[in-house]
C-alpha positions in Angstrom: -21.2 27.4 -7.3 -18.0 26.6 -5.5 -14.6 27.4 -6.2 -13.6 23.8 -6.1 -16.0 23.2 -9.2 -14.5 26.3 -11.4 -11.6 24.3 -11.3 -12.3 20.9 -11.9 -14.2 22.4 -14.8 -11.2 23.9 -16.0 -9.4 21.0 -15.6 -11.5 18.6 -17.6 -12.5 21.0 -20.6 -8.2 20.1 -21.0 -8.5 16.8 -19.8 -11.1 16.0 -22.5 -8.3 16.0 -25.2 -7.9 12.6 -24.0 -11.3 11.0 -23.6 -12.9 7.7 -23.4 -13.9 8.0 -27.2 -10.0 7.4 -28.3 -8.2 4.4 -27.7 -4.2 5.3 -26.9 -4.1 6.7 -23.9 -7.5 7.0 -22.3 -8.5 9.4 -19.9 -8.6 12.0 -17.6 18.7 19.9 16.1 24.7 23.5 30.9 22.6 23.5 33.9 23.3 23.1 37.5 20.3 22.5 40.0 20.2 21.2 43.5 17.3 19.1 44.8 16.4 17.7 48.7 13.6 15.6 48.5 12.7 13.8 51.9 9.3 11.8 52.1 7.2 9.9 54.5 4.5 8.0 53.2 2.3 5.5 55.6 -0.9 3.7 54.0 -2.9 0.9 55.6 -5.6 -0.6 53.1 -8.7 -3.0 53.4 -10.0 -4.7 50.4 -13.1 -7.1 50.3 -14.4 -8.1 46.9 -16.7 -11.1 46.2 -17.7 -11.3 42.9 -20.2 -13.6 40.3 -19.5 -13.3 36.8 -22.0 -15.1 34.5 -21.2 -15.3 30.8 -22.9 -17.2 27.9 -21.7 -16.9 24.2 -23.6 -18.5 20.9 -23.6 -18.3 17.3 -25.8 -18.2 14.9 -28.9 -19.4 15.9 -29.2 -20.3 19.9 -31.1 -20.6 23.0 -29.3 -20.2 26.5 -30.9 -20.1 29.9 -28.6 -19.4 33.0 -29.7 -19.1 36.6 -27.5 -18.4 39.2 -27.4 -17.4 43.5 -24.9 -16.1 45.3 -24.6 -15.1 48.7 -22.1 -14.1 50.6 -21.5 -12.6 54.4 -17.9 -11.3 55.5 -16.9 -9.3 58.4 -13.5 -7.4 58.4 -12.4 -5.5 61.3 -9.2 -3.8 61.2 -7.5 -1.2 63.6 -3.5 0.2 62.9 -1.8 2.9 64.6 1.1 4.1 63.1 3.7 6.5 64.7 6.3 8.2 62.3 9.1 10.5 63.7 11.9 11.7 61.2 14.3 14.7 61.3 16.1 15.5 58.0 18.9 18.5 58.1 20.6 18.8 54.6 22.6 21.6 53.9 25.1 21.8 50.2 26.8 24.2 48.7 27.6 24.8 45.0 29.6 27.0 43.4 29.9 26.7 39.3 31.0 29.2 37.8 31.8 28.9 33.8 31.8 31.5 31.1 30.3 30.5 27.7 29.1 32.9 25.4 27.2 31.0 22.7 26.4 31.7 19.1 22.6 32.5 19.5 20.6 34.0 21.8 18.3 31.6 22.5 17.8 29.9 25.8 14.6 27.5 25.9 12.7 25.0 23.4 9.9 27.9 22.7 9.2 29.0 19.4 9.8 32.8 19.2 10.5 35.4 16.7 13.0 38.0 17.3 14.1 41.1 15.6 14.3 41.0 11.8 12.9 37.5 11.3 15.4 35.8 13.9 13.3 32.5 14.9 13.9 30.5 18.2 12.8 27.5 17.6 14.1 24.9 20.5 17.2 23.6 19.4 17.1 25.3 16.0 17.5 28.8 15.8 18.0 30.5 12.5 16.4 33.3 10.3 13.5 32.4 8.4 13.1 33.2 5.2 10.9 32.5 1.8 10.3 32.3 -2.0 8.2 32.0 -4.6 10.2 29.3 -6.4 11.8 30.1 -9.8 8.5 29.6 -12.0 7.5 32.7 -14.1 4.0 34.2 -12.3 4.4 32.8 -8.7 4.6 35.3 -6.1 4.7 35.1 -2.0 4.5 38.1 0.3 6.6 39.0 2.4 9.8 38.7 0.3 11.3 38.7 3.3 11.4 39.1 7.4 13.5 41.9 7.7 10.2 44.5 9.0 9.9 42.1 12.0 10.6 44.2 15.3 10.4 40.9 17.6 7.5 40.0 19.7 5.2 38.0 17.2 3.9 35.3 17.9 3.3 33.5 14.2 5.1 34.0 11.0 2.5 34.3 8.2 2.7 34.5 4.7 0.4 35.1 1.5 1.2 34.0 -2.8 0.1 32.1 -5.7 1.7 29.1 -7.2 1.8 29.7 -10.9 -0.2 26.9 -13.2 3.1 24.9 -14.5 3.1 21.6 -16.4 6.3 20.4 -14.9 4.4 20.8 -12.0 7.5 22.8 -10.7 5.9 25.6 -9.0 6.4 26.3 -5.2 5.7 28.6 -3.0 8.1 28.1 0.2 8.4 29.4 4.1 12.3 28.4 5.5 14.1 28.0 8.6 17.7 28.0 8.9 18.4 25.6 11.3 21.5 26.9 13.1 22.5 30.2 12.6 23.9 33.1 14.3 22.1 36.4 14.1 25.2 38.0 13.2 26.3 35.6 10.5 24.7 34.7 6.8 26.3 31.6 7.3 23.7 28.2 7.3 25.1 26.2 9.8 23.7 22.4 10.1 21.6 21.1 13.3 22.5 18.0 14.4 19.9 16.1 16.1 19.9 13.6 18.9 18.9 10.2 19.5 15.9 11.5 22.1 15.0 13.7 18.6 12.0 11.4 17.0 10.3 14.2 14.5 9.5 17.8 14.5 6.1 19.3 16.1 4.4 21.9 13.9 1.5 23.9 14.0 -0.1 25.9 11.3 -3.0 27.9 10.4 -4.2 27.6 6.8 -6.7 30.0 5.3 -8.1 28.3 2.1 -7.6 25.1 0.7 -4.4 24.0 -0.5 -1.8 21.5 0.3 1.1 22.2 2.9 4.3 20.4 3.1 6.9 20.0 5.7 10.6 19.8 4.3 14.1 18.8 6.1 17.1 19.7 4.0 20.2 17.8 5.1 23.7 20.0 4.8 24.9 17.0 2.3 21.6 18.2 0.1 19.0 15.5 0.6 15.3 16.6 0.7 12.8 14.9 2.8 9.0 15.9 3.3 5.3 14.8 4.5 2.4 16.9 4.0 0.7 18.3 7.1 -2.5 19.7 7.8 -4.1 22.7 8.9 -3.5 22.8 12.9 -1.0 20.8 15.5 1.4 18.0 13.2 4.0 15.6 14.6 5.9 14.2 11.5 8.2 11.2 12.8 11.3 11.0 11.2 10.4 7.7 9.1 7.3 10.2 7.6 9.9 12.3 6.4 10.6 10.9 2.8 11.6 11.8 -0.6 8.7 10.9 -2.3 7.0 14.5 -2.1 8.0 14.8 -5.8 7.6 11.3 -6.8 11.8 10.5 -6.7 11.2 7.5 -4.3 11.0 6.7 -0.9 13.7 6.7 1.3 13.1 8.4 4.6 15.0 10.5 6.6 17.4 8.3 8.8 16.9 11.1 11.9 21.0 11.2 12.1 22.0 13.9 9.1 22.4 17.4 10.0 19.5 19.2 8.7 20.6 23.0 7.3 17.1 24.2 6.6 13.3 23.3 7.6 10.5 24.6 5.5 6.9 24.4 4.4 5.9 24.1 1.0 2.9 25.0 -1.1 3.3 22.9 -4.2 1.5 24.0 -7.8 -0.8 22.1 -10.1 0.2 21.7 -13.5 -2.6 23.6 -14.8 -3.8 25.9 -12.5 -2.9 28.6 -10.4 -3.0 28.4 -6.3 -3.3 31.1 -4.4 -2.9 30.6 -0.8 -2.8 31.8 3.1 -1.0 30.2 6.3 0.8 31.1 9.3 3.3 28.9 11.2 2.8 29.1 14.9 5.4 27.2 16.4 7.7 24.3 15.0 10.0 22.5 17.3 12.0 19.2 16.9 9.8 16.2 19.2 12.3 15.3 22.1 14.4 18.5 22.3 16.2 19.6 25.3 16.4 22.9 26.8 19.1 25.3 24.9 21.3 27.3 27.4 24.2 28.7 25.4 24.9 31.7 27.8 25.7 30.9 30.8 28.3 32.7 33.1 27.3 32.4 37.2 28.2 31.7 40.8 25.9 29.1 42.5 25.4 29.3 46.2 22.6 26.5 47.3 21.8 25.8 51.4 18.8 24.3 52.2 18.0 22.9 55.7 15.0 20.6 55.6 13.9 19.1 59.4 10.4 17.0 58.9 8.7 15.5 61.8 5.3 13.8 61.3 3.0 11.2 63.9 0.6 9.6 61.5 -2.2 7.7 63.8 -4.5 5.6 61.6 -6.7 3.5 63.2 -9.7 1.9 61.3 -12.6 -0.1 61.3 -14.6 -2.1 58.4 -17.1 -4.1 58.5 -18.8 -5.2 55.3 -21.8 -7.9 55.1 -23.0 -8.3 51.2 -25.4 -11.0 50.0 -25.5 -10.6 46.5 -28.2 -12.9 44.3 -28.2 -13.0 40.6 -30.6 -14.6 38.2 -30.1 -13.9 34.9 -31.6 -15.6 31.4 -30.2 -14.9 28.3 -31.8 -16.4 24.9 -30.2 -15.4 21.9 -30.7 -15.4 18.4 -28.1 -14.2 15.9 -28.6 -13.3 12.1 -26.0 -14.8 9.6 -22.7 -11.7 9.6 -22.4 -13.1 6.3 -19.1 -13.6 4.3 -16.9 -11.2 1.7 -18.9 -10.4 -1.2 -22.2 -11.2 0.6 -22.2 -9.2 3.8 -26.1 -8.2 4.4 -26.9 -4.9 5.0 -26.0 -3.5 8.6 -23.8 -6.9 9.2 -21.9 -6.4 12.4 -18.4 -4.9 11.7 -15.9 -7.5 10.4 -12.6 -6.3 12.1 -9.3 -5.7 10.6 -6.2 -7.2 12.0 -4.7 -3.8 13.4 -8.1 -3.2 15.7 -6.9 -2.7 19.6 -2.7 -1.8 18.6 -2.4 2.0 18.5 -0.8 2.9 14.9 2.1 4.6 14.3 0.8 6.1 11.0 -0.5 9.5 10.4 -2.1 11.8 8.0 0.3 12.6 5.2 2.2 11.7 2.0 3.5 8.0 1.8 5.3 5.4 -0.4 4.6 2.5 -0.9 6.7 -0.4 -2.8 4.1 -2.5 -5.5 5.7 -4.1 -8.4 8.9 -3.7 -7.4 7.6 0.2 -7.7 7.3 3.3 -5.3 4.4 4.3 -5.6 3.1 7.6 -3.4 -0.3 8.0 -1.8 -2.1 10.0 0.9 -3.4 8.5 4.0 -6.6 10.6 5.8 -6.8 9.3 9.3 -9.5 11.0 11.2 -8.1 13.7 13.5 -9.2 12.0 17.2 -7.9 7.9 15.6 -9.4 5.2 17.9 -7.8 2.2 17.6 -10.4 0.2 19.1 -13.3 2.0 16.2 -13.7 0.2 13.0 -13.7 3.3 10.4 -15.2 3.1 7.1 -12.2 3.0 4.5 -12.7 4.8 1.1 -10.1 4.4 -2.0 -10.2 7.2 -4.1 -8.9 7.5 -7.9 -8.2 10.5 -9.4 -8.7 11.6 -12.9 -6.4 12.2 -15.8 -3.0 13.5 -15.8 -3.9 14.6 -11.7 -2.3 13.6 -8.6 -3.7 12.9 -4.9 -3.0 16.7 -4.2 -6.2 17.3 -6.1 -8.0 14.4 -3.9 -6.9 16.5 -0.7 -8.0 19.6 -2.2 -11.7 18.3 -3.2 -11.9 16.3 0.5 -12.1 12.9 -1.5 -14.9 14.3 -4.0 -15.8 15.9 -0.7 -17.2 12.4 1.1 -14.7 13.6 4.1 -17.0 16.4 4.7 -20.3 14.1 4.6 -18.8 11.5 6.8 -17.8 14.2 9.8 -20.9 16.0 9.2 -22.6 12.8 10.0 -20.2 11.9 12.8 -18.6 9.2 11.2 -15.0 10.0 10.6 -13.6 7.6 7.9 -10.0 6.5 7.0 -9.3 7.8 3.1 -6.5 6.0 1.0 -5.9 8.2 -2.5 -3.0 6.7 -4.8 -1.4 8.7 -7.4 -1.2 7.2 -10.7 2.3 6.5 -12.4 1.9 8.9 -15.1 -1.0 10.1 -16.8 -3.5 6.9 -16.4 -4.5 3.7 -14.0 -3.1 0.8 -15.6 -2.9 -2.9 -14.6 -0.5 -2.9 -12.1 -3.1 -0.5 -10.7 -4.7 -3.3 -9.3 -1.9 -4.7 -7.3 -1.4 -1.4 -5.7 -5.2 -1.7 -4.6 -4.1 -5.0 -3.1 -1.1 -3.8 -1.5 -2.5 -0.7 0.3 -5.4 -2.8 1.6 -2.6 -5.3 3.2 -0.6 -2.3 4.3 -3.6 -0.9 6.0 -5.0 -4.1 7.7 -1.7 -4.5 9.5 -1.8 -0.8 10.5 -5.0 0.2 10.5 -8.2 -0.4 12.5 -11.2 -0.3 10.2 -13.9 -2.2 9.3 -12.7 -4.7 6.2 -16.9 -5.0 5.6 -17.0 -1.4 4.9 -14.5 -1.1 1.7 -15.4 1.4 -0.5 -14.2 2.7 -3.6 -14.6 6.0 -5.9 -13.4 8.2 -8.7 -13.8 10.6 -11.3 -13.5 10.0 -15.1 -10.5 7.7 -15.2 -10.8 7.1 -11.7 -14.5 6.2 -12.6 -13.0 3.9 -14.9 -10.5 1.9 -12.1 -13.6 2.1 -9.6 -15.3 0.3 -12.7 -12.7 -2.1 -13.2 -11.3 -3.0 -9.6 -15.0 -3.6 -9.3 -15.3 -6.6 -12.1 -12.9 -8.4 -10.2 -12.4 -7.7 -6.3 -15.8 -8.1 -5.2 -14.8 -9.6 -2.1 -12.8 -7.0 -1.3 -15.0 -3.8 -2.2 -18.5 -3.8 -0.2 -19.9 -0.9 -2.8 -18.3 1.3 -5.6 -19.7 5.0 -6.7 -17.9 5.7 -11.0 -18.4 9.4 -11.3 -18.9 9.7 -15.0 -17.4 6.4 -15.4 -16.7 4.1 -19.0 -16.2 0.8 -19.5 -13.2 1.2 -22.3 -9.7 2.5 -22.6 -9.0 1.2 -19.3 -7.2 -1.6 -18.5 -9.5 -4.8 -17.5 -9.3 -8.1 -16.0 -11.2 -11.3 -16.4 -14.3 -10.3 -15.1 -16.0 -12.6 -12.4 -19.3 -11.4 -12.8 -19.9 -11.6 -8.7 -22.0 -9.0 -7.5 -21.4 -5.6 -5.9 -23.4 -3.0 -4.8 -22.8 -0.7 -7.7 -23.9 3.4 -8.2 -22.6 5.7 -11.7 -23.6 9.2 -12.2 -23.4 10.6 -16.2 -24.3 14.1 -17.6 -26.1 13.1 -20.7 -24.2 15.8 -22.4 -20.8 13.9 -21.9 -19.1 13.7 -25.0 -15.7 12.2 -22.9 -17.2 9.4 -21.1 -20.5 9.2 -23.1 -24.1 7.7 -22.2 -24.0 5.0 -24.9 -21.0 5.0 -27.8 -22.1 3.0 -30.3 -25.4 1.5 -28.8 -24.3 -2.2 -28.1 -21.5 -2.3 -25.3 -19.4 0.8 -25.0 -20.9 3.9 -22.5 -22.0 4.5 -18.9 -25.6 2.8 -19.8 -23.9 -0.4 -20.5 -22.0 -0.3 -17.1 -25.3 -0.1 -15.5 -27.2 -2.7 -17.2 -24.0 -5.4 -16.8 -24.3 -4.7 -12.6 -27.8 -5.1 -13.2 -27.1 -8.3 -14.1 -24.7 -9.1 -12.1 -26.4 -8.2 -9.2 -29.7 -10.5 -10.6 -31.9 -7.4 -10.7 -34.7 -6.9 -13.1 -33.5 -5.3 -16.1 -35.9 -2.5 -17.8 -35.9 -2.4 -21.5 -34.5 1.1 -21.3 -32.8 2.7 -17.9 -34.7 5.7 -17.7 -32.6 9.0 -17.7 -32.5 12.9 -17.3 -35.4 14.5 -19.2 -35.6 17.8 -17.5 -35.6 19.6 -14.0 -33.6 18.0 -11.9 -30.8 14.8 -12.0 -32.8 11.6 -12.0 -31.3 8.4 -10.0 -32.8 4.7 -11.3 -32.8 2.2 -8.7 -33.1 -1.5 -10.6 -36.0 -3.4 -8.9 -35.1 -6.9 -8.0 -31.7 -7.3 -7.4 -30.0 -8.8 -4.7 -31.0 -7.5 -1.1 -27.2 -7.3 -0.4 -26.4 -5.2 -3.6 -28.1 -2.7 -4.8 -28.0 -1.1 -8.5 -27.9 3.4 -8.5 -27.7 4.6 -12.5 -27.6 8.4 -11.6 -28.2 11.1 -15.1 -28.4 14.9 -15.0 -28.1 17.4 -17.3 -24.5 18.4 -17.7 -21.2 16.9 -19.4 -18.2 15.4 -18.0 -18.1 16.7 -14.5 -17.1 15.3 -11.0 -19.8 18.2 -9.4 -23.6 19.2 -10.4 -26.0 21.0 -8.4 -29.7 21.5 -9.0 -32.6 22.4 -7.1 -31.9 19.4 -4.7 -28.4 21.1 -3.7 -25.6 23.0 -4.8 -23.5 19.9 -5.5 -25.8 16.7 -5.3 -23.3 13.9 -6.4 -21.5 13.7 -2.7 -25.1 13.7 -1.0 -26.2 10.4 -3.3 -22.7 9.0 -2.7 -22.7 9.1 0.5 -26.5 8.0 1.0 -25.5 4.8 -1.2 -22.3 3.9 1.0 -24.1 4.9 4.3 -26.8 2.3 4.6 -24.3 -0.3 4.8 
C-alpha cells in the first residue's frame, strides 16, 4: 500500500467532519582581451531545382482524381577559377595595469562551494545557510554549513515540516546573495537588464514540493515552485502568491538580499523530505572578475596567403513524371459536446507559438480575484503537439500542493507511462470548499491556456476527489461543450454549489466505496448519493437504464457500463468495498482507480 494512500487516509478520516451528509459547509545579481581575426572565404555555387507539387484538399465526404506529367531536361556547365593572395601583419600592444581587490573571491558564473559553506554562485556570492522555520516539531539537518572544507559539488539537506494548521511550517535552504566571507553583513545583488530569471538544478529524494524564493533588501518575497532536476524561473514566474497574498511578480529590478528553496508543510501532516541544490545561477549573468591587478603585453603577427582554384563542372538531365490519384473520404470531426470517438484533434489557438509558460505556481485574476494554481507542462513541451489537458480539484480544506504530491490522483504517471505526456491545470480553492465562482475560474484558466497553450480543446478532461468529485460533478451539468469526459472520485450530487443544469451529454465515470458514510451510495433513496449521479448521466447520455445499477458484492471493485447510450458518451458507475477514499487496490492492482481513469479518458 503506498505512502501516498496512508496519507490521504489520514486526511479524510479529518476531513469527514465535514461531509456530504451536512448542509453548511460541505466537504472535503574588468577584462582586457586582444583579438586578430583575418578571413578569406571564396564559394562558387550551382543550383538546379525543378519541381511538381500536386495538392488536393476536401471535406467531408469527397472524390478527387489528379493526374499529372512532367518532364524536364537541363544542362548546366560551369567552370571558375579563383586566385586569392592576402598578406596580413598585425602587431598591438597593451599594457593595463589596475589594482582592485574585490569583496569576494569569486571570479566566474560557476556554482561552487567554498570553505565553511561560502557559495559562488555567478554574480551572487554569499554563505548559505538554513532553517527549520519557527513551527514546534520541524527540524532540518545540517543546522548549518560551517563543517564544509570546500570542494563540494552540491549542497544537500534532510528535515520534516511539522503538521500545522496555519499551514506555517517550512523547511528552508538560503543564499545570501552578496556577501563577503569576512563579513555577516547581507549585502543586496542588484541585477541587470541582460538578468531574465535564475537557473536552478535540484535533486529531490521523495515527494514533496520545492519552492524557489527571491527576497528583495526592501523585504518583498517572491516564489515559483520548481521541480526535481534543471528549472529556469523567469522573473514574471517569480510572484507572491506562494502563500496565497496575491500576485504581483517580481519586477527583475529590486536588489534581492537572499535566494532560497522552500519545503512548505501541510496543515495536517507531517513532511519529511530530501534534496540537494546543484547549482543555481541568475539566467544572463556575466562573468565576475573582482580581483584583478596585471600588466598586459599582446603582439601578434598574422601573415595569410591562400590561391583557391575552383573549377567545376555540372551537368544535370532530370525527367521527372508524376501520376498521382487521390480519392478521399472524410468522417464528420464533429462539434463540442459531440466529438466521436478518436475525432481528429481540434487545435487550440496557441498550437505552432512556443509558450513562455512553465511548470510552477501561478495566479490568476477571476472575479476580480487572485486565485493560485499549478500548471504541469510535460518536461520536453512541443508546441506543435496537441496534449491532453486534465483539470484537477482537490478535496476539502487542501490545496494544489497535495495535487502535485499525488501526480494529479497519479494520471501524470499513467499518461507518461503510456507515452502521452499531458498538460495538468490544478486550482486551489478559496478557502475550504469550490463554490460558484469556481466555475468562472474553470472558464478563465481554459481561456488563459488556449492563448498559451498548445493542446487539444477535444481532449478536456476533468477530475477530483470528494469535493473535487463534487465540482467535477457540477462543472459537468453545465459545460459540456467544454469538458469531453469527467472521472467524480467518490463524488455527491449535494452541498455543492450547482447551476441550471442543461442536461447535454457527457461521457461520465464515478467510483464509490459502498462503505462511504461522507459521500454515501444513496442518502435517502430518491435523489441524494453517488447512485443517483449515475442514473441522471444515464439519462442524459440516452442510455438504457437498469432498474438497479448493480454494485460491489464481494471480491473485487465492480465497474457497470450502461448499455445503450450514446456512441460519443459513455456511462462508468465504478463500486468497491471501501469508504471514502481517492485510492483502493484489490487483486486487479495495488491502486485500481487511476488504471480505470485513465482507460475511460484514453479511448478518446
Amino acid at each position: 500500500m503506498s505512502k501516498t494512500f496512508l496519507w490521504l487516509i489520514a486526511v479524510m478520516l479529518l476531513s469527514a467532519f465535514a461531509g456530504c451528509s451536512v448542509t453548511t459547509d460541505g466537504i472535503d545579481g574588468s577584462s582586457d582581451s586582444d583579438t586578430d581575426t583575418d578571413s578569406d572565404s571564396d564559394s562558387d555555387s550551382d543550383s538546379d531545382s525543378d519541381s511538381d507539387s500536386d495538392s488536393d484538399s476536401d471535406s467531408d465526404s469527397d472524390s478527387d482524381s489528379d493526374s499529372d506529367s512532367d518532364s524536364d531536361s537541363d544542362s548546366d556547365t560551369d567552370s571558375d577559377t579563383d586566385s586569392d593572395s592576402d598578406s596580413d601583419t598585425d602587431t598591438d600592444t597593451d599594457t593595463d595595469s589596475d589594482g582592485d581587490t574585490g569583496p569576494h573571491p569569486c571570479d566566474n558564473v560557476t556554482f561552487e562551494i567554498m570553505t565553511g559553506g561560502y557559495v559562488c554562485a555567478g554574480d551572487m556570492h554569499g554563505y548559505a545557510w538554513t532553517s527549520p522555520g519557527e513551527i514546534e516539531g520541524a527540524e532540518i539537518d545540517p543546522a548549518n554549513f560551517e563543517a564544509i572544507e570546500g570542494g563540494e559539488s552540491q549542497l544537500c539537506v534532510t528535515g520534516l515540516t511539522a503538521g500545522d494548521e496555519s499551514w506555517g511550517s517550512v523547511g528552508i535552504l538560503g543564499l545570501n546573495a552578496s556577501q563577503s566571507p569576512d563579513s555577516t553583513e547581507e549585502g543586496a545583488w542588484m541585477p541587470t537588464s541582460d538578468n531574465t530569471g535564475i537557473n536552478v538544478t535540484v535533486t529531490k529524494n521523495g515527494d514533496f514540493t520545492l519552492r524557489l524564493q527571491v527576497k528583495t533588501s526592501s523585504g518583498g518575497e517572491y516564489c515559483a515552485a520548481i521541480s526535481d532536476g534543471a528549472n529556469e524561473v523567469v522573473w514574471e514566474d517569480l510572484t507572491e502568491a506562494c502563500w496565497e497574498s496575491g500576485n504581483p511578480s517580481y519586477n527583475g529590478e529590486d536588489p534581492i538580499s537572499s535566494v532560497m528553496l522552500l519545503v512548505p508543510g501541510h496543515n495536517v501532516n507531517d513532511i519529511p523530505y530530501d534534496f540537494c541544490l546543484e547549482e543555481l545561477i541568475a539566467v544572463g549573468g556575466e562573468e565576475v572578475i573582482v580581483t584583478d591587478a596585471d600588466s598586459d603585453t599582446d603582439s601578434d603577427s598574422d601573415s595569410d596567403s591562400d590561391s583557391d582554384s575552383d573549377s567545376d563542372t555540372d551537368s544535370d538531365t532530370d525527367s521527372d513524371t508524376d501520376t498521382d490519384t487521390d480519392t478521399d473520404t472524410d468522417a464528420d470531426n464533429g462539434e463540442p459536446g459531440n466529438y466521436p470517438i478518436g475525432n481528429e484533434p481540434v487545435l487550440s489557438a496557441a498550437c505552432g507559438t512556443p509558450t513562455t509558460l512553465t511548470t510552477g505556481e501561478r495566479t490568476i485574476n477571476s472575479t476580480n480575484q487572485n486565485r493560485v494554481y499549478y500548471l504541469d507542462i510535460p518536461a520536453n513541451y512541443d508546441e506543435n503537439k496537441p496534449y491532453r489537458l486534465f483539470y484537477i480539484s482537490h478535496w476539502i480544506g487542501s490545496r494544489y500542493q497535495d495535487m502535485v504530491n499525488n501526480h494529479f490522483y497519479n494520471l501524470k504517471d499513467m499518461a507518461e507511462a503510456a507515452g502521452e505526456p499531458a498538460i495538468f491545470i490544478a486550482p486551489s480553492s478559496d478557502g475550504q470548499t469550490w463554490q460558484e465562482k469556481d466555475h468562472a475560474l474553470f472558464d478563465d484558466l481554459l481561456a488563459f491556456a488556449k492563448e498559451n497553450l498548445c493542446f487539444d480543446t477535444s481532449r478536456v478532461f476533468a477530475t477530483g476527489f470528494s469535493f473535487g468529485g463534487m465540482i467535477t460533478y457540477s462543472l459537468s451539468t453545465n459545460h459540456q461543450k467544454d469538458i469531453r469526459a469527467a472521472v467524480g472520485i467518490a463524488p455527491a450530487n449535494y452541498n455543492i454549489w450547482l447551476p441550471q443544469k442543461t442536461r447535454e451529454p457527457i461521457a461520465w465515470m464515478q467510483t464509490t466505496g459502498m462503505g462511504d458514510g461522507t459521500c454515501p451510495w444513496d442518502q435517502d433513496g430518491s435523489s441524494r448519493g453517488a447512485k443517483w449521479i449515475g442514473f441522471e448521466k444515464g439519462e442524459d447520455n440516452n442510455c438504457t437504464l437498469p432498474a438497479d445499477i448493480p454494485t460491489w458484492q464481494n471480491g473485487d471493485h465492480v465497474c457497470y457500463d450502461f448499455e445503450g447510450c450514446d456512441e460519443n458518451h459513455p456511462t462508468k458507475v465504478c463500486t468497491f468495498n471501501g469508504g471514502h477514499q481517492a485510492e483502493s487496490g484489490d487483486s486487479t492492482s495495488s491502486n485500481w482507480i487511476p488504471v480505470v481513469s485513465w482507460e475511460f479518458f484514453s479511448q478518446f
